[in-house]
N, C-alpha and C positions, 0 to 999 in steps of 0.2 A: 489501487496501485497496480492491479494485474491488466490493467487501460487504460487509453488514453483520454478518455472523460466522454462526456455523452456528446453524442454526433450528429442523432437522428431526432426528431419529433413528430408524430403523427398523431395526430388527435382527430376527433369527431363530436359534432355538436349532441347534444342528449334531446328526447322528446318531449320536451317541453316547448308551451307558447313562446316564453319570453326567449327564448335561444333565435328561433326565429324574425323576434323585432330587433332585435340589434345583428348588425351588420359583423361582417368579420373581421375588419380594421378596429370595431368599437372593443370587443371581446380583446384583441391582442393588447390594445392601447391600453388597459384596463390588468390585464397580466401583468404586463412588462412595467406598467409604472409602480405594482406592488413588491415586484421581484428585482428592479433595478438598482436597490442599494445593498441587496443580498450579497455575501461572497459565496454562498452553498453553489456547487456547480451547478445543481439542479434550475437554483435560482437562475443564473447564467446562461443556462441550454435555454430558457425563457424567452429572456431578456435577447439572446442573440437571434432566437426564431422570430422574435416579433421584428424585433429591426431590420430582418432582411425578409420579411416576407409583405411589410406594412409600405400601403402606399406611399413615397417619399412626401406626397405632395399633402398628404394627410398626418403625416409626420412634422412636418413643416411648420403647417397652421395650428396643429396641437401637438408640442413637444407633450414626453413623457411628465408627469406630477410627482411630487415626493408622497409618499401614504401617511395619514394622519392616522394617529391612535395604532401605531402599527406592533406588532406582535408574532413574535419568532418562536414556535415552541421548538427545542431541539430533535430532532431525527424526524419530524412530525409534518411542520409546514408551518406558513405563514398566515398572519389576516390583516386587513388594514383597511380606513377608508380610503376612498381616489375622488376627489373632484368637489365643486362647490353644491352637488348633491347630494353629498354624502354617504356614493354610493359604497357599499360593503363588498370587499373581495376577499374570497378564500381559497388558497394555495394550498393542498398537499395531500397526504394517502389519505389510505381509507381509514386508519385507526383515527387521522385529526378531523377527519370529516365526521366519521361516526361522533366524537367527542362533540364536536357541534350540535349534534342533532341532526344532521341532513341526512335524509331519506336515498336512500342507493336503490336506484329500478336496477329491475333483473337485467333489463336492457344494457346498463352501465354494467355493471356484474360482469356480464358476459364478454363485451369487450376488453377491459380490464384481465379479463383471465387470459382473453386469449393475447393481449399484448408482456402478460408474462409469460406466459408459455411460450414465448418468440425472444423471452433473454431481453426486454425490456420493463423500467420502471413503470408503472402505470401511477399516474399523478390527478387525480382531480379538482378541477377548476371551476368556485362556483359565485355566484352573481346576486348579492340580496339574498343568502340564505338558498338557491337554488344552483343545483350544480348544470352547467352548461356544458362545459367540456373536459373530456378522458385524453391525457396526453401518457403518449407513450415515449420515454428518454432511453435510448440507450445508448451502451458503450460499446464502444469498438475495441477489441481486444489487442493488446502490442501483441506485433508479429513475433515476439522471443516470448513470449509469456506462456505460453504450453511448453516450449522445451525449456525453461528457464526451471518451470514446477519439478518438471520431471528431471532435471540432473541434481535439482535437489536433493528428491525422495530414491532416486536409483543411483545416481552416484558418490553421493555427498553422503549419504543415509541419513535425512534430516526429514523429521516430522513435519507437515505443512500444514496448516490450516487455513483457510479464508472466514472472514467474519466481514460481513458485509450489511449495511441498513437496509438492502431489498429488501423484497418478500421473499417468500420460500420457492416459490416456481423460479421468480428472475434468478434467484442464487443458485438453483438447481440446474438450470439451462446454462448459466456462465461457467458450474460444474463440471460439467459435461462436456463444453468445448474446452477444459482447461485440463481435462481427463482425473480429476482430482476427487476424491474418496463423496462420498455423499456423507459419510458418517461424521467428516471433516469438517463441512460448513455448516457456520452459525448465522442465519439470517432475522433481519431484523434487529440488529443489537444496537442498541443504542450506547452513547459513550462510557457509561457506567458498566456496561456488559460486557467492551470492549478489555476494560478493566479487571472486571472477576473472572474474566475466560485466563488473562493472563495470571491468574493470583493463584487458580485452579491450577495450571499447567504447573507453575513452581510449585507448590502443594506437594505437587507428585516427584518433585525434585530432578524436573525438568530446566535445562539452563535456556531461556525463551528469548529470542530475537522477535523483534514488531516490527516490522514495514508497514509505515503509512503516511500520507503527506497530505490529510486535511483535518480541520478543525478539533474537530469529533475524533481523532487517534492522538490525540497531543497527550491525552492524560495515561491514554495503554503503551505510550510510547517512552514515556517517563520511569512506569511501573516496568515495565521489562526489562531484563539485565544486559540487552545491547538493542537499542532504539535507532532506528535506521528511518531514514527521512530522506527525499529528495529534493533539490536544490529551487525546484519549483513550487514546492508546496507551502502551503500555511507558513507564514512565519511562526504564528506558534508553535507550530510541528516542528519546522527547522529549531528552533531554540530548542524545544523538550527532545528531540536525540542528540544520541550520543552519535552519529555519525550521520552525514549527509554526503550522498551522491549528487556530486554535479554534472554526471552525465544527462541527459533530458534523454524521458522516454524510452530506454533500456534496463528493462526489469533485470537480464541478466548482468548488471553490475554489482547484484546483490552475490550472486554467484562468486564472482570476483573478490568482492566485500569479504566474504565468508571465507575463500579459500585462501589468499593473502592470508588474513590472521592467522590459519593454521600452518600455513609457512611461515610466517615472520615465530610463532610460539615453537615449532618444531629446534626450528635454526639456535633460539634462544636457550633452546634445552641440548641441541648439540655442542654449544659452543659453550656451556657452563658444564658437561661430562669432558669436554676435551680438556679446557682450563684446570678441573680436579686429577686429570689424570694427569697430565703435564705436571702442577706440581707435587703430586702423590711423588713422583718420581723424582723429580728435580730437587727439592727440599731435603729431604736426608741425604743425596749425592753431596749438596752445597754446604749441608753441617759436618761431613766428613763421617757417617756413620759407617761406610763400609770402607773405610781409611784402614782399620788393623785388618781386616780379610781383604783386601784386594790391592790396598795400597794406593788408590785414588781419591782422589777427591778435588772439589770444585774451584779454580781461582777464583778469587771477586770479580776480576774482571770479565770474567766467563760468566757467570753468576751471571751479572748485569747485562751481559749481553743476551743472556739464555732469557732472563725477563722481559725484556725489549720483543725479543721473538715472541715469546709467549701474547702479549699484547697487541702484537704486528699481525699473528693467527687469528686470533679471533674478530679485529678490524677486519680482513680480508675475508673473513667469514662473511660476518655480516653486509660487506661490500657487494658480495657476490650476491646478494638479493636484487640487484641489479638486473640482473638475467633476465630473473621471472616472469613469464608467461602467463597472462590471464588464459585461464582453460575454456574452450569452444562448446557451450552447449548442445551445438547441434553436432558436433563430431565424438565417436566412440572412441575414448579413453585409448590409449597406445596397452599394449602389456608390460613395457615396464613400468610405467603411471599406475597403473591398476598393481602390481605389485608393491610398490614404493607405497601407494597406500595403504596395503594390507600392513606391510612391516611397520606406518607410521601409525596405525591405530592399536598396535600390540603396544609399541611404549608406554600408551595410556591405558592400557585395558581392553579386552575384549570387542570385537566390532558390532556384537549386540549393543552391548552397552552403549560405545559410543553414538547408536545409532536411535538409543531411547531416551537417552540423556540430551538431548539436542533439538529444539523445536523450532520454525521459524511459520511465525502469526501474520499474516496479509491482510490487509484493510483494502477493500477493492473500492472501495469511494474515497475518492482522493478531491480536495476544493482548492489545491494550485494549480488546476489542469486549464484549459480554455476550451470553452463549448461550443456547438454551434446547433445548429437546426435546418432540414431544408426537406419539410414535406408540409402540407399546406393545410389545411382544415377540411375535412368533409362537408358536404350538403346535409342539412338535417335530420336524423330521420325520425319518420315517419311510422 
C-alpha cells in the first residue's frame, strides 16, 4: 500500500550447465507462461518483464501456454507444467523452494541477500527441479508515503505499523526509506498473520484501521474495526472494507480518511451539547416554570418558532462541514490547528490516550497495482 507496485526486475542466470543450454527468450517464455494467469503482482512484475523484454518475433511463433497441474501456494510461489514436454517450472522465495527440495548455492544466497539489502524482493526461478534464475522485484515507493507515515505518528498521534510478505532485510530497507520504527514491521506474514497482528493490537484495546488493497489483506481488513481499501485494488479487498479511496496512488488520502471522521464525530458531539443546552433552557421557559418568579413565559407560537431554530442550528452546523480542508502532510500544522487539536482530544480524554488507543496497520504488498519490469537478464556466471 505504502507503493506503487513493483517496477524493477533484475535477475541473473545461476551456475549451472543447464542455464546455459537454453537461451534467454526460452527462460522468460517459460516464466511468464507459468505466472500469466496469476493476479499476485509479483506474478505480473513477471509476466510484464517478459513481454517487454522477449523477442516480438519469438513471441509471435510461440505465444505464451496455460500451465498444466498448476499450483499456487499462498505468500509462497507457484509451480506448474509449460509445454508438450512436460517441462516443470517453479516460481517463488526461498522458504517455497526450500519446501521443494531444491539446493540454494551460496552463489544464489549471496545474490539474493544483496538484492534485499537494496529494498528488493528476491524471487527464484527454477527449471526441472534446478533453479536457473534470482529475480530481484521492487517497489517504487509513492512520493507522499514517508510524509503521509509521518503526519500520522507526529500529527495525528497514530500508531503505525507495516506488515508486509517480504523478507526481513526488503522490509527493513522499505523501513528505512519510510523512516518507520524497525520494532514496527512484521515481515514475511502471511494472511493468517496479517490477521492475529490485528487481533493482538485489539487485545490490547487498541481501536485498529488496516490499509491494504490485495488478496492476502482482504481477511485483516475484515477483522479490523475500520478497513480501508483503495479503489484499485483486489475486488476482494474492496468488498471486505469498510471504506474505499478512489483516489489512485495517494497514500495520504488515508490522512484525509482519518481526519474527516474526527471532524464529522467532533461536529456530531457539538451539535448534540448545543441541542441539550438549547432545550435545557428552552423547555421549562415554554412550560411556564418561572412564570410565578419573573412573570414570563413562552407563547406557542414562539415555542414553535424557537423549535424550528433550534433544528435550523444544527442543519447549518452540519452544513458548514462543507468548508473543510483536507490537512497538507507536507505542511507544519498552523497554531491555531495545533491548538484546536489539543482542546478537541481533551473532550475525549487525555492525548496519551488518544494517542495509544489508535493504530493504523499498512500492508505494503498491494495485487491491484500494475507492474512492470525493464532490466534484462545477466550473462551466466561462471
Amino acid at each position: 500500500t505504502t507503493t506503487t507496485g513493483p517496477t524493477t526486475n533484475t535477475g541473473t542466470n545461476t551456475n549451472n550447465k543447464n542455464s546455459q543450454q537454453r537461451n534467454r527468450d526460452d527462460l522468460l517464455w517459460l516464466f511468464a507462461s507459468l505466472e500469466r494467469n496469476s493476479e499476485h503482482p509479483l506474478a505480473e512484475a513477471v509476466v510484464s518483464y517478459a513481454t517487454a523484454q522477449m523477442d516480438p518475433a519469438y513471441l509471435k511463433r510461440k505465444p505464451f501456454l496455460a500451465p498444466l497441474d498448476f499450483q499456487a501456494k499462498t505468500g509462497r510461489g507457484a509451480l506448474g507444467r509449460i509445454g508438450n514436454d512436460d517441462t516443470i517450472v517453479a516460481i517463488g522465495n526461498r522458504p517455497f523452494v526450500t519446501d521443494l527440495g531444491l539446493v540454494i548455492s551460496s552463489e544464489v544466497e549471496r545474490t539474493m541477500a544483496q538484492l534485499e539489502r537494496d529494498g528488493k524482493t528476491a524471487i527464484l526461478a527454477a527449471v526441472n527441479n534446478e533453479i536457473h534464475v534470482v529475480m530481484g522485484i521492487a517497489d517504487e515507493l509513492k512520493p507522499d508515503a514517508g510524509e503521509t507515515l509521518a503526519y500520522l505518528q507526529d500529527q495525528m498521534g497514530i500508531e503505525v505499523w507495516m506488515v508486509t510478505g517480504d523478507n526481513a532485510r526488503t522490509a527493513t530497507a522499505i523501513a528505512n526509506q519510510l523512516g518507520l520504527a524497525h520494532n514496527r514491521v512484521i515481515s514475511e506474514a502471511l494472511p493468517v498473520a496479517k490477521v492475529q497482528q490485528v487481533r493482538k493490537l485489539q487485545s490490547e484495546g487498541k481501536m485498529v484501521c488496516m490499509v491494504g488493497d490485495g488478496i492476502n489483506d482482504s481477511a485483516a481488513l475484515a477483522q479490523a474495526n475500520v478497513g480501508v481499501s483503495v479503489g484499485t485494488g483486489a475486488e476482494i479487498a474492496v468488498e471486505a472494507a469498510d471504506m474505499v479511496l478512489v483516489r489512485e496512488g495517494q497514500l495520504q488520502e488515508v490522512v484525509t480518511a482519518l481526519d474527516l471522521s474526527r471532524v464529522i464525530f467532533r461536529r456530531i458531539q457539538l451539535n448534540f451539547v448545543f441541542s441539550l443546552i438549547y432545550n435545557v433552557l428552552g423547555i421549562p421557559v415554554a412550560m411556564g416554570v418561572f412564570y410565578p418568579l419573573l412573570q414570563v413565559r413562552l407563547p406557542p407560537t414562539l415555542a414553535a418558532v424557537a423549535m424550528a431554530l433550534s433544528s435550523l442550528s444544527v442543519v447549518s452546523s452540519s452544513l458548514a462541514l462543507k468548508l473543510y480542508k483536507p490537512p497538507k502532510v507536507n505542511a507544519r500544522p498552523s497554531m491555531m490547528r495545533q491548538l484546536f487539536r489539543r482542546l478537541s482530544s481533551s473532550t475525549i480524554g487525555n492525548r496519551q490516550r488518544a494517542a495509544s488507543s489508535t493504530t493504523v496497520l499498512i500492508s505494503n504488498r498491494g495485487s491491484g497495482v500494475q507492474q512492470q519490469a525493464n532490466e534484462s537478464l545477466r550473462e551466466p556466471l561462471l
